[in-house]
DRENMI-462596 format. One record per atom (N, C-alpha, C): residue in three letters; x, y, z. Coordinates in pm, whole numbers, plus 32768, in hexadecimal, padded with zeros to 4 digits. Atoms other than C-alpha are relative to their C-alpha. Layout:
// residues N
alaXYZ ...
***
This chain:
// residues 294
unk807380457FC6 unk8C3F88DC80E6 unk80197F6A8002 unk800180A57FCE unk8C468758816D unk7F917FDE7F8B unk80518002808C unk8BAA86898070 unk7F927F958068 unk807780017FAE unk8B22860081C1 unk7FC2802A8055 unk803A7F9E7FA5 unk8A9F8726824D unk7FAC80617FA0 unk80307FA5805E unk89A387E38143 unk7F9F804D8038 unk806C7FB37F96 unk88ED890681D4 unk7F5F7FC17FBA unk805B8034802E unk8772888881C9 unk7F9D80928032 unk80527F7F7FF7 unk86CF89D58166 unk7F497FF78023 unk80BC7FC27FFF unk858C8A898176 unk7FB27FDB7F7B unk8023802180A4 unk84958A388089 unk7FFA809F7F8D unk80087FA2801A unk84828AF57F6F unk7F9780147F8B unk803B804E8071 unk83EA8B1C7DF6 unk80557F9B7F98 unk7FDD8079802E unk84248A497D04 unk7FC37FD37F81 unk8033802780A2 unk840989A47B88 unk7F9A80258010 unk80987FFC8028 unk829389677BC1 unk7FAA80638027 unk80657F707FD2 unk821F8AA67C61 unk7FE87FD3805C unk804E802A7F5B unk81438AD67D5E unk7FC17FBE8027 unk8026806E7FAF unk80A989DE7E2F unk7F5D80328019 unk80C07FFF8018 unk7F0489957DAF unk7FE57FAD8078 unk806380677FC2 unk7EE688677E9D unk7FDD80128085 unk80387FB87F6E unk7E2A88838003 unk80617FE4804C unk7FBA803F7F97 unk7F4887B28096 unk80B180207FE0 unk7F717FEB800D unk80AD87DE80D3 unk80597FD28071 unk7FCB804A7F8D unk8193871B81A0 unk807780358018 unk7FC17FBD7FB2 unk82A087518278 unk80967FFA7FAF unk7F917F8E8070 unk83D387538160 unk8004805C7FF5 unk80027F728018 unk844F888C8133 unk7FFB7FFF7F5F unk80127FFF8087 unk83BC88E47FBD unk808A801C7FC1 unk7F8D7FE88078 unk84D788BF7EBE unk80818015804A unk7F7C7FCF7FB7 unk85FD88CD7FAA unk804A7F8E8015 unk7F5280497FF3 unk86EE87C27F2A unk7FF580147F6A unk7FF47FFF808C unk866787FB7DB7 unk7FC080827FAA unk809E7FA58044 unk85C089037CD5 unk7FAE7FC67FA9 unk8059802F804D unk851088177C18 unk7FA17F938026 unk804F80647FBA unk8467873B7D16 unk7FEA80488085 unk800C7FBA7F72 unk83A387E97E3E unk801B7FC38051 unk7FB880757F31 unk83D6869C7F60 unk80357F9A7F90 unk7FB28061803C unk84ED85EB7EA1 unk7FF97F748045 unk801780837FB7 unk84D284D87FA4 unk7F867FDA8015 unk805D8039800A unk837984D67FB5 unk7FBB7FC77F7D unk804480048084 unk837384A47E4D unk80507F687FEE unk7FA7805E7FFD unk84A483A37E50 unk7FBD7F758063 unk8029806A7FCB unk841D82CC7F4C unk7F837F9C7FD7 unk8092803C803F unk82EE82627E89 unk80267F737FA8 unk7FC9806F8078 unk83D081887DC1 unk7FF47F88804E unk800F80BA7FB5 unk838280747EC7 unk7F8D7FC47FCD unk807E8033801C unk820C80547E34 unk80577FC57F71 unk7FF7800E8073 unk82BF80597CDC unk80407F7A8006 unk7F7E80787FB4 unk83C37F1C7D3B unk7F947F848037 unk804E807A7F96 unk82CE7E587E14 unk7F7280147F71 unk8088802E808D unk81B07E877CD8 unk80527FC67F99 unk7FD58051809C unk82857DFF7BA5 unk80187F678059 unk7FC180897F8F unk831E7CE07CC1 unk7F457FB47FF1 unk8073803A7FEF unk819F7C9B7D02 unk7F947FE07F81 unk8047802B807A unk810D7CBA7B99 unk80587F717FAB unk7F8780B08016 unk82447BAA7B19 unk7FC07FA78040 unk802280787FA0 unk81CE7AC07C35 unk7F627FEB7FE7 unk806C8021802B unk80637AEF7BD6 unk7FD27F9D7F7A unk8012803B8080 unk806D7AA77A88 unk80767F7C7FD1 unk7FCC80027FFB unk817F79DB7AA6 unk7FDA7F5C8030 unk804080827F74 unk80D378C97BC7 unk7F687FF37FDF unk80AA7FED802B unk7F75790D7B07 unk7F818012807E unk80797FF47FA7 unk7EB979B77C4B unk7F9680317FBE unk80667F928038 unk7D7D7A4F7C1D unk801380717FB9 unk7F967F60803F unk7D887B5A7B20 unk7F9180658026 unk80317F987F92 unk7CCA7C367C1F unk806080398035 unk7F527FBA7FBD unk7E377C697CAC unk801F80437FA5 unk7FB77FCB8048 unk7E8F7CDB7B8A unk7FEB80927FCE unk80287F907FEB unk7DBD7DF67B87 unk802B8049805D unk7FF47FB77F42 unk7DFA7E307D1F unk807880128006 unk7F827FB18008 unk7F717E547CC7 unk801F80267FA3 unk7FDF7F6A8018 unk7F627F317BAC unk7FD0805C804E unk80547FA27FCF unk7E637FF57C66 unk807B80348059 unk7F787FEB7F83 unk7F8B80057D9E unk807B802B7FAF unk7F927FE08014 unk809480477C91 unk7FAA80A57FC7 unk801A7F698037 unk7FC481997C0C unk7FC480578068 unk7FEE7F8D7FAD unk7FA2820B7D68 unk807580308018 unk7F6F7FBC8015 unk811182387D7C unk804F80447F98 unk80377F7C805A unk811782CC7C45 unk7FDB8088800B unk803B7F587FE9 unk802383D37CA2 unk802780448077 unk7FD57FE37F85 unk80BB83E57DEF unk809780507FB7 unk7F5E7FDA806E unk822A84427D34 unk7FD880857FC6 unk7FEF7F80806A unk8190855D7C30 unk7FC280848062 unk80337F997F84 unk80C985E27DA4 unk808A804F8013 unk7FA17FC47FAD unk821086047E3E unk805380467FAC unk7FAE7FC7805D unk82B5867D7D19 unk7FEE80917FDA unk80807F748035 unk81AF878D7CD0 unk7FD88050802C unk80567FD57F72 unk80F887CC7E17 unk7F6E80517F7E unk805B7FE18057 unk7FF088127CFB unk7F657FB38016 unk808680458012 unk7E7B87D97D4B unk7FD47FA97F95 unk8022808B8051 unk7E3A86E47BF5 unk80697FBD802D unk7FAC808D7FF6 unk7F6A86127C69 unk7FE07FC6808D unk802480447F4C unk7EF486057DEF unk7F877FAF7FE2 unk80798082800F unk7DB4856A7D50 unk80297F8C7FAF unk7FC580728021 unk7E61847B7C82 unk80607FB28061 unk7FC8806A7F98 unk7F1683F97DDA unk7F7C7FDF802B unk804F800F8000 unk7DE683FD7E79 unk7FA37FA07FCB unk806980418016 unk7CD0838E7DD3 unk800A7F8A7FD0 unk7FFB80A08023 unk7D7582307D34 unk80247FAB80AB unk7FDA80567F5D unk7DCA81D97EB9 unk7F647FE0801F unk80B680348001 unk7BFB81DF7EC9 unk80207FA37FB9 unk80238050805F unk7C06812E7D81 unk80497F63800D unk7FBB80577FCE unk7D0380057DD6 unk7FD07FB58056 unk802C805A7FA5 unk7C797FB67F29 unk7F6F7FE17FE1 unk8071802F7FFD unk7B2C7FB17EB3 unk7FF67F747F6C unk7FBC805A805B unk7BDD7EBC7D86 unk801D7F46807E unk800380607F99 unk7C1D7DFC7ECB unk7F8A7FAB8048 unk809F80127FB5 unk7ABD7E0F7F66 unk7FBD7FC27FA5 unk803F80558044 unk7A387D747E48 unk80457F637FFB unk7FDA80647FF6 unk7B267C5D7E2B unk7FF17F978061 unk800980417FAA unk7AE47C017F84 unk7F7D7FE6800E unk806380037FE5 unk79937C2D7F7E unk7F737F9B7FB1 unk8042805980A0 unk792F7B7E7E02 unk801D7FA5801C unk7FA880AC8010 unk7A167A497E69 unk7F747F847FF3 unk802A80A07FD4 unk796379047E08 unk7F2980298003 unk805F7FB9800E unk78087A017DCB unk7FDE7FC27F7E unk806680178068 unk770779AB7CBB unk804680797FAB unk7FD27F96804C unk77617A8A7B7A unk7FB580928017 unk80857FA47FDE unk75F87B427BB5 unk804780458074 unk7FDC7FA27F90 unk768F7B9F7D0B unk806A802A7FEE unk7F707FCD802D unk77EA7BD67C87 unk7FDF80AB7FCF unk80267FB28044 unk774F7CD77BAF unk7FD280998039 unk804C7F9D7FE8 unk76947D947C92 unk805880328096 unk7F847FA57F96 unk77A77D927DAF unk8047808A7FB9 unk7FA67FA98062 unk78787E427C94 unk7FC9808A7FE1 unk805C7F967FFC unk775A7F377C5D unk801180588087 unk80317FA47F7A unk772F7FB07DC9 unk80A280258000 unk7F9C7FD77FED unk78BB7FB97DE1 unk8024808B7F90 unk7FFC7F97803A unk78A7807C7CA6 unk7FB580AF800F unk80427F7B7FCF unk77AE81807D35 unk800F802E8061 unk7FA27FB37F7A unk786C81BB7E88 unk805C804F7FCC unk7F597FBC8031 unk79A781F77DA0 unk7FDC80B07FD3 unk803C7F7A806B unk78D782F47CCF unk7FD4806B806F unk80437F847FD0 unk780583B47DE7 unk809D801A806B unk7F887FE47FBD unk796383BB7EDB unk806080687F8F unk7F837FBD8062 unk7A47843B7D9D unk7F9480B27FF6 unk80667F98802F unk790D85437D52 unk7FF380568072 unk800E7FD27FA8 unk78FC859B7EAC unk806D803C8032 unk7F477FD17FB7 unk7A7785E17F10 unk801780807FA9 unk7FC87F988058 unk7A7A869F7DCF unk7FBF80A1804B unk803E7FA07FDF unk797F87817E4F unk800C803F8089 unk7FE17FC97F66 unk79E087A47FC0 unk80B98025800B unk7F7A7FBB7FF5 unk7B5287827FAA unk80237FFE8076 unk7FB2800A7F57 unk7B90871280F7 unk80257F838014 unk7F6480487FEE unk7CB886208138 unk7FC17FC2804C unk802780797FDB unk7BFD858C8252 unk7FA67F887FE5 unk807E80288032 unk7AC2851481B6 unk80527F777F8A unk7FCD80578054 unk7BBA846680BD unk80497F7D805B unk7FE380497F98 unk7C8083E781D4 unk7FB47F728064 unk804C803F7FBD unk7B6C834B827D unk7F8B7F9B7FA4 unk8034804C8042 unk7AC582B38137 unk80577F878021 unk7FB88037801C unk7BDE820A80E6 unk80407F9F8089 unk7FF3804E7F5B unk7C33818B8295 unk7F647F938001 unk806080848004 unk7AB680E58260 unk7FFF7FC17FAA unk7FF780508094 unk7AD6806C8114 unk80777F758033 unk7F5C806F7FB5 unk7C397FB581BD unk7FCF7FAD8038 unk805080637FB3 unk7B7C7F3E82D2 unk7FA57FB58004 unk805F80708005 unk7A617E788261 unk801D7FC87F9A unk7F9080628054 unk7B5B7DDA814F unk806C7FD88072 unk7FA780477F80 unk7C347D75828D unk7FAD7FB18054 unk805F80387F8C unk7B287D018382 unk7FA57F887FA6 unk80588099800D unk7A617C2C8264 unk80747F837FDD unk7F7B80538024 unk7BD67B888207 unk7FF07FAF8079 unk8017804C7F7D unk7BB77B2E8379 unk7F9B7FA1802A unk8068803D7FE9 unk7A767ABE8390 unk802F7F647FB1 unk7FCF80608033 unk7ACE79E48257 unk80407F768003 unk7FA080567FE5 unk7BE9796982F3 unk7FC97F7F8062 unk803E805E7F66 unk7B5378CC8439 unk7F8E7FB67FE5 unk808480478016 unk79E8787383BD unk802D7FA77F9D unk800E8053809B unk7A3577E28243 unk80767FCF7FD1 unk7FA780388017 unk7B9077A68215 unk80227F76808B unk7FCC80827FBF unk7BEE76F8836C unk7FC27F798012 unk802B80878012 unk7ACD75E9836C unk80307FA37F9F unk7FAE802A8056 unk7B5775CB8222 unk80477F788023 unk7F71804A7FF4 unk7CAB75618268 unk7FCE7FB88085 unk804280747FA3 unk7C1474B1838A unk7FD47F5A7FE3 unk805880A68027 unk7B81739182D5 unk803D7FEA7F93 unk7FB5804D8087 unk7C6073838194 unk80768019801A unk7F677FEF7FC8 unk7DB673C58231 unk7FF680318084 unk7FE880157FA4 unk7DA073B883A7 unk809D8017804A unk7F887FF97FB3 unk7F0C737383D6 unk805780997FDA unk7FD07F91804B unk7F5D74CF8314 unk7FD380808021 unk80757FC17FEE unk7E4F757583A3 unk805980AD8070 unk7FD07F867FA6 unk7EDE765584DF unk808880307FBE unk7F707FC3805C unk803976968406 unk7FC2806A7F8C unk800C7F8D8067 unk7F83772D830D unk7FA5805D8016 unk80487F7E7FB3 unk7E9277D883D9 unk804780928025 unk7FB07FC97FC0 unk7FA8785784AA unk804D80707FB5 unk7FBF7FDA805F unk809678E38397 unk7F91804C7FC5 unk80707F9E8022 unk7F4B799282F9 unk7FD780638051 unk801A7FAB7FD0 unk7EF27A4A83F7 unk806D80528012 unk7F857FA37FFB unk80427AC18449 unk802080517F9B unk7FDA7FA68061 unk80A17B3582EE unk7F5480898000 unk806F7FB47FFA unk7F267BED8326 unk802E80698074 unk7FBC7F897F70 unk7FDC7CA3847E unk802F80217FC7 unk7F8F7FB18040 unk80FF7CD983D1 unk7FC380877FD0 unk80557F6C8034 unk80287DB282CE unk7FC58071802E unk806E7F857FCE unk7F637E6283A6 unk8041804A8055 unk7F857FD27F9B unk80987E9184BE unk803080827F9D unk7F8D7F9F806E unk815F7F3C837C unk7F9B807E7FD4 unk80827F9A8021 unk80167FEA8302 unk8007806B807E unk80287FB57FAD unk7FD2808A8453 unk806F80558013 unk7F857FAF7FED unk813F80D584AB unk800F808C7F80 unk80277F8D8050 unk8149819E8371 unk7FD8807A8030 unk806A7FA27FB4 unk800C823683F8 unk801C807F804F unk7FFB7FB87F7D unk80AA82878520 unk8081807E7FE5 unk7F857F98804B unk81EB833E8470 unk7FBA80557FDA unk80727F9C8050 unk80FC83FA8379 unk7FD080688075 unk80157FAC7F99 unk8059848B84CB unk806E80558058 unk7F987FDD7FA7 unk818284D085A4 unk804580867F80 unk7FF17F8C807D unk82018576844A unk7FCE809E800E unk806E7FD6800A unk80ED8645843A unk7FF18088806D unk80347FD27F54 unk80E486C585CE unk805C801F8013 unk7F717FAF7FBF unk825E8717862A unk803B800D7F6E unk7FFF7FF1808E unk829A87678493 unk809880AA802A unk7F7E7F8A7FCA unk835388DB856C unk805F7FC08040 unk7F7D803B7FBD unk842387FC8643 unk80657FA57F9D unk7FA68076808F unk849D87018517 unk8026806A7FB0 unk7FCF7FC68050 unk84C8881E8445 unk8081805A8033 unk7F937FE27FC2 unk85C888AC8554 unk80777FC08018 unk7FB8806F8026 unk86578767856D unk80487FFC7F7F unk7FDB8018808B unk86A7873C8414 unk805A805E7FCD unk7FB87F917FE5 unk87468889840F unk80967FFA804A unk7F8580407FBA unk883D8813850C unk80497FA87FB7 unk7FC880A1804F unk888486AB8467 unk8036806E7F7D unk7FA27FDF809B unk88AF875B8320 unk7FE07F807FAD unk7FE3805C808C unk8886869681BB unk809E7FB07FFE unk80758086801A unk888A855A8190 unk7FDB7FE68061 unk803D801A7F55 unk884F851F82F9 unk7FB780048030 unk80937FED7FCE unk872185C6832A unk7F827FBC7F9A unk80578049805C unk868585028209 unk7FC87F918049 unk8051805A7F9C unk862783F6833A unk7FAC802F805F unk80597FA37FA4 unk8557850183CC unk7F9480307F9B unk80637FE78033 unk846B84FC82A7 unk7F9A7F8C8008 unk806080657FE9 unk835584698312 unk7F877FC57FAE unk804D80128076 unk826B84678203 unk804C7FAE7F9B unk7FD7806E8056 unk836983AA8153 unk7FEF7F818027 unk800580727FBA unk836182A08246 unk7FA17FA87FD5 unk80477FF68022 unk81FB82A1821F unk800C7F967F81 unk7FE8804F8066 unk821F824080B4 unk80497FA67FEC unk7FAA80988004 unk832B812280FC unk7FAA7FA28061 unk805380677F90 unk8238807E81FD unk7F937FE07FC4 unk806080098017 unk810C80C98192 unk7FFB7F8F7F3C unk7FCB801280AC unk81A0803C8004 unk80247F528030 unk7FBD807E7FDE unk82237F1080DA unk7F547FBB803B unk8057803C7FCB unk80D87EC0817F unk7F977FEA7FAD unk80798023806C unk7FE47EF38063 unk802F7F9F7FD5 unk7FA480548069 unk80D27E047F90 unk7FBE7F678064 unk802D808F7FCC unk80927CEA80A7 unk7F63801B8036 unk809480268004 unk7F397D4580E4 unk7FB27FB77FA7 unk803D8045804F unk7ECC7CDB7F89 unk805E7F728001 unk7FC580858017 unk7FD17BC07F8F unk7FAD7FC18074 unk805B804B7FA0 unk7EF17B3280BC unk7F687FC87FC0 unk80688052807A unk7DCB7B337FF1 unk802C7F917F96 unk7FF680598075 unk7E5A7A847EE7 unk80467F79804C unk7FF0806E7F91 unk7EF179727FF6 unk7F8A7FCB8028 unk80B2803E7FAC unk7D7479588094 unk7FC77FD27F67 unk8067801F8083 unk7CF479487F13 unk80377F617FD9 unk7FBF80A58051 unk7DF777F07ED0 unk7FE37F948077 unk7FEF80547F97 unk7DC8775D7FFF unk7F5A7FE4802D unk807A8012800D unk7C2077827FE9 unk7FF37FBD7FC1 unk7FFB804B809F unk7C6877007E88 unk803B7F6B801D unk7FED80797FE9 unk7CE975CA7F3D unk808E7FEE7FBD unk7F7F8019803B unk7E5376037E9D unk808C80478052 unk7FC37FE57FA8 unk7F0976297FF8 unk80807F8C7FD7 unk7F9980598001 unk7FD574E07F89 unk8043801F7F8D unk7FBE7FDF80A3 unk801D75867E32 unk806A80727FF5 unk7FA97F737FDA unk80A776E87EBC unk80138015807F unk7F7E80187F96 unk816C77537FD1 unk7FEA808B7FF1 unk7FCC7F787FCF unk818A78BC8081 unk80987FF0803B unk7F387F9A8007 unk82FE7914802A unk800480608067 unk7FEE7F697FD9 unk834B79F88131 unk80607FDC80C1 unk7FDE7FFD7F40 unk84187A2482D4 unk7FC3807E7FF9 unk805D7F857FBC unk83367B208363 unk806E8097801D unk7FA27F8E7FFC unk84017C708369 unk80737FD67FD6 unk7F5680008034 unk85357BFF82B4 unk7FF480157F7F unk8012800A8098 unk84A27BA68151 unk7F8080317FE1 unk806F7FDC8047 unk83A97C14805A unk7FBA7FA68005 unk804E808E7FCE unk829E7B11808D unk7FD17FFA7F46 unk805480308076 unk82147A597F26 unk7FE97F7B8036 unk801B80878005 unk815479567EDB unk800A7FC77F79 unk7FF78040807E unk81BE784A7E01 unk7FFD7F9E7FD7 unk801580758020 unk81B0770A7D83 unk80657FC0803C unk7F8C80597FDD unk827975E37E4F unk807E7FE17FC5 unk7FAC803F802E unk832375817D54 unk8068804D7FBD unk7FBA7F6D8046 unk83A6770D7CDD unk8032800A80AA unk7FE480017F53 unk841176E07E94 unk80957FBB7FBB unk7FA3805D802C unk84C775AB7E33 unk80A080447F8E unk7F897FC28069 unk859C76307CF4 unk80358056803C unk7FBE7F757FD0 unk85F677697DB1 unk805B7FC38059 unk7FA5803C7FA2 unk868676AF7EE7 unk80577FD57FB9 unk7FB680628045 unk872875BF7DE8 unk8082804A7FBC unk7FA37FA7805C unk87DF76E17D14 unk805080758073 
***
């Protein structure tokens, strides 16, 4: 046998038994390992894991808000639970991917929503976010339907994206309008973009995950052909998790860019980043400086 040609079998069983969870993607179960049902869908998760220690260092590190610091563990224990899913295909591990991907963005929805809020209202944002989390987690448990989760979690996204926007245009740009003028459309500009970027990478994802999903018999014929390792670029659900791992990562790094640059400390930090080449951070000028220098 070619060591680059490995037949890419049928699924089969496997270490963990049989398969509790409602969902199952288009890997063939256990068919490059017996001890991992979607070895690649389990492997690819390691981009949340990589892009969360990178982003907790730089948090604590550049002293952002330690609201981030919550919003990227939260993002490093969906890949986590995403990993022991794919590992398992076990209904308690599909809710441990799951349900910290609610808990996270709504980690987000508060951050964006408390900014620069009275404590009293801090308090009681935190409350209502806490009783969406609760009747959504209570409710999924009891229905068990994939879309309902799906579609929390798509509005929960979207009105943490749309008030970032609002933000941006109403309260930040007068801002920089009247206390840095000459800085003003550069750092507008560059903000919004790294905000496309995210949502470009987010959607694309999206759009893999679906396509996945819908010709799942034609890719799995494909893949068959190609043969191992080859057909490992025909898993689309892995993709998924490298996009979607890449776009959360600069979604919250946008917040925390809009949070230094509200904070009036646009001349203090600096978005590190070329738009699709590098990992984007933000960091202090003068941690810019040393790096170029060395």
């Amino acid at each position: 046998m070619s060591i680059l040609q490995i037949p890419y079998r049928e699924a089969r069983d496997g270490f963990w038994g049989e398969q509790t969870s409602t969902l199952n993607w288009c890997e063939e179960d256990y068919n490059i390992t017996y001890y991992c049902a979607e070895l690649v869908n389990t492997l690819t998760n390691l981009m949340f894991m990589w892009l969360g220690v990178k982003a907790l260092r730089n948090v604590l590190e550049f002293k952002h808000s330690p609201i981030f610091i919550l919003a990227y563990v939260g993002y490093m224990v969906v890949g986590l639970g995403s990993m022991a899913f794919h590992t398992t295909l076990k209904y308690e591990m599909q809710l441990a991917d799951e349900l910290p991907m609610i808990y996270t963005v709504f980690i987000m929805c508060y951050a964006t929503f408390s900014y620069k809020r009275s404590p009293r209202s801090q308090i009681l944002i935190a409350l209502v976010m806490i009783g969406l989390g609760i009747f959504i987690t209570v409710y999924y448990l009891y229905a068990k339907n994939p879309v309902f989760h799906q579609v929390a979690f798509a509005l929960i996204t979207a009105t943490t994206v749309f008030r970032g926007f609002y933000v941006m245009e109403y309260q930040l740009r007068p801002q920089l309008r009247e206390r840095n003028p000459t800085q003003c459309s550069r750092i507008m500009r560059e903000m919004w973009t790294l905000a496309s970027v995210s949502i470009i990478t987010f959607v694309g994802g999206f759009f893999i995950w679906n396509m996945d999903n819908i010709f799942c018999r034609h890719l799995t014929t494909a893949k068959n052909q190609l043969q191992l390792p080859w057909s490992i670029a025909l898993e689309g659900h892995g993709w998924w998790h490298i996009l979607t791992g890449l776009g959360a990562y600069e979604m919250i790094l946008w917040r925390i860019w809009l949070v230094r640059c509200l904070d009036g400390d646009e001349e203090k930090f600096m978005l590190d980043w070329r738009p699709w080449i590098s990992i984007p951070q933000v960091v202090p000028r003068t941690q810019k400086g040393a790096t170029k220098s060395s």
